[in-house]
C-alpha positions in Angstrom: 5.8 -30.4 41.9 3.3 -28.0 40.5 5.1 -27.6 37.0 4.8 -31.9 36.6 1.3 -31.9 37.3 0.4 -28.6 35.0 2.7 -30.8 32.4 0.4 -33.7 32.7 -2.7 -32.2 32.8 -1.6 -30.7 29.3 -0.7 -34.1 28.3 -4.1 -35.9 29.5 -5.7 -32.7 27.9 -4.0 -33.5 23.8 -4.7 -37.2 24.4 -8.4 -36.6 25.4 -8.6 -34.2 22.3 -6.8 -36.7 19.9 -9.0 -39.3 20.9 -12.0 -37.2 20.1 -10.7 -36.9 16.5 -10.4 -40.4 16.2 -14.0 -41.0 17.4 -15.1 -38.4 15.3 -12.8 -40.3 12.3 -14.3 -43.2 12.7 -18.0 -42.6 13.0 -17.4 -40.6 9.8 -15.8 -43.5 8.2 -18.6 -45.9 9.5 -21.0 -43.5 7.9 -19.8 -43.6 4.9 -18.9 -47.3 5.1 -22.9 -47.5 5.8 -23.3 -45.3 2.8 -21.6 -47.5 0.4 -23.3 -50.4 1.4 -26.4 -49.2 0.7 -25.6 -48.2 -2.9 -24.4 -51.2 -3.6 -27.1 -53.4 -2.2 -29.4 -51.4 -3.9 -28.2 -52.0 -7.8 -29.0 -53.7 -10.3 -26.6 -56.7 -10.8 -26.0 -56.4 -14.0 -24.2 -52.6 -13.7 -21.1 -54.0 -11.7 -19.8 -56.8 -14.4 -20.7 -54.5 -17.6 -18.7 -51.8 -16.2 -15.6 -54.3 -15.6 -15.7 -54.7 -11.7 -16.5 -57.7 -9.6 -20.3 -59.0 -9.0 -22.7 -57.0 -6.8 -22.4 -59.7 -4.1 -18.9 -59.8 -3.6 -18.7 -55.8 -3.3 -21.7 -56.2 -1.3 -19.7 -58.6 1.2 -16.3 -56.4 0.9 -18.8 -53.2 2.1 -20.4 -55.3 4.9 -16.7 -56.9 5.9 -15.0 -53.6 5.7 -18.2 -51.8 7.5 -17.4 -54.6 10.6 -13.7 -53.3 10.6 -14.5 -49.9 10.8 -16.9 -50.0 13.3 -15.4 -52.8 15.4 -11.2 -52.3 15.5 -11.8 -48.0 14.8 -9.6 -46.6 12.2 -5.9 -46.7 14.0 -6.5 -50.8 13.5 -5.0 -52.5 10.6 -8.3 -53.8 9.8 -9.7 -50.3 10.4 -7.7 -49.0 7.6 -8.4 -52.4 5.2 -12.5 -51.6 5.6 -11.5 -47.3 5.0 -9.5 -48.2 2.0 -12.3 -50.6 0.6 -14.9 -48.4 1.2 -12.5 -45.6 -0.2 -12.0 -48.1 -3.4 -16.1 -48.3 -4.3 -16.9 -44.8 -3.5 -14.3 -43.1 -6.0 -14.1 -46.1 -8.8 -16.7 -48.5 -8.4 -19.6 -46.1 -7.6 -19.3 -43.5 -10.2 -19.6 -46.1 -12.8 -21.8 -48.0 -12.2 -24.1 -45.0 -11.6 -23.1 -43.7 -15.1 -24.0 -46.8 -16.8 -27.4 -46.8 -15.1 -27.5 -43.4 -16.2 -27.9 -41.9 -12.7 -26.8 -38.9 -10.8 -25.3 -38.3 -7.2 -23.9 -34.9 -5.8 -23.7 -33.6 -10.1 -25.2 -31.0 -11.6 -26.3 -32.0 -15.5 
């Protein structure tokens, strides 16, 4: 009897550390979800159709949608995953541009 309960108490242990993870996954991913929502609200509107995106109110909405996913449904959801992938989508292509046609700078050296 001794050997099950050492078994589970190695089991309970793994899922209480995986589940850690995920919490520390998601807040992460709510940061940064955050993060990208501020940078777009704060933009001129002009800087997301010259550099061939969609307006600054619909990526605003898709940040503040996918931001609700996130921190609502966590990031094992479907819906979890559709708000990291948006997110994922503005901070590597939609971000970077429209900072360089606005002539700013985040996180390079000149």
């Amino acid at each position: 009897m001794s050997d099950y309960a050492d078994i589970v108490n190695v089991v309970q242990f793994l899922a209480y550390g995986q589940n850690i993870i995920v919490l520390i996954l998601t807040i992460v991913g709510g940061a940064a979800a955050l993060l990208a929502l501020v940078h777009a609200a704060t933009q001129r509107p002009d800087a997301f159709p010259a550099v061939d995106r969609q307006s600054k109110v619909i990526w605003v909405s898709i940040l503040v949608v996918g931001s609700l996913f996130i921190w609502f449904f966590g990031l094992l959801s479907f819906l979890g995953i559709i708000g990291i992938v948006a997110v994922l989508i503005y901070l590597v292509d939609v971000r970077p541009r429209v900072d360089s046609i606005q002539n700013k700078r985040w996180f390079r050296k000149v």
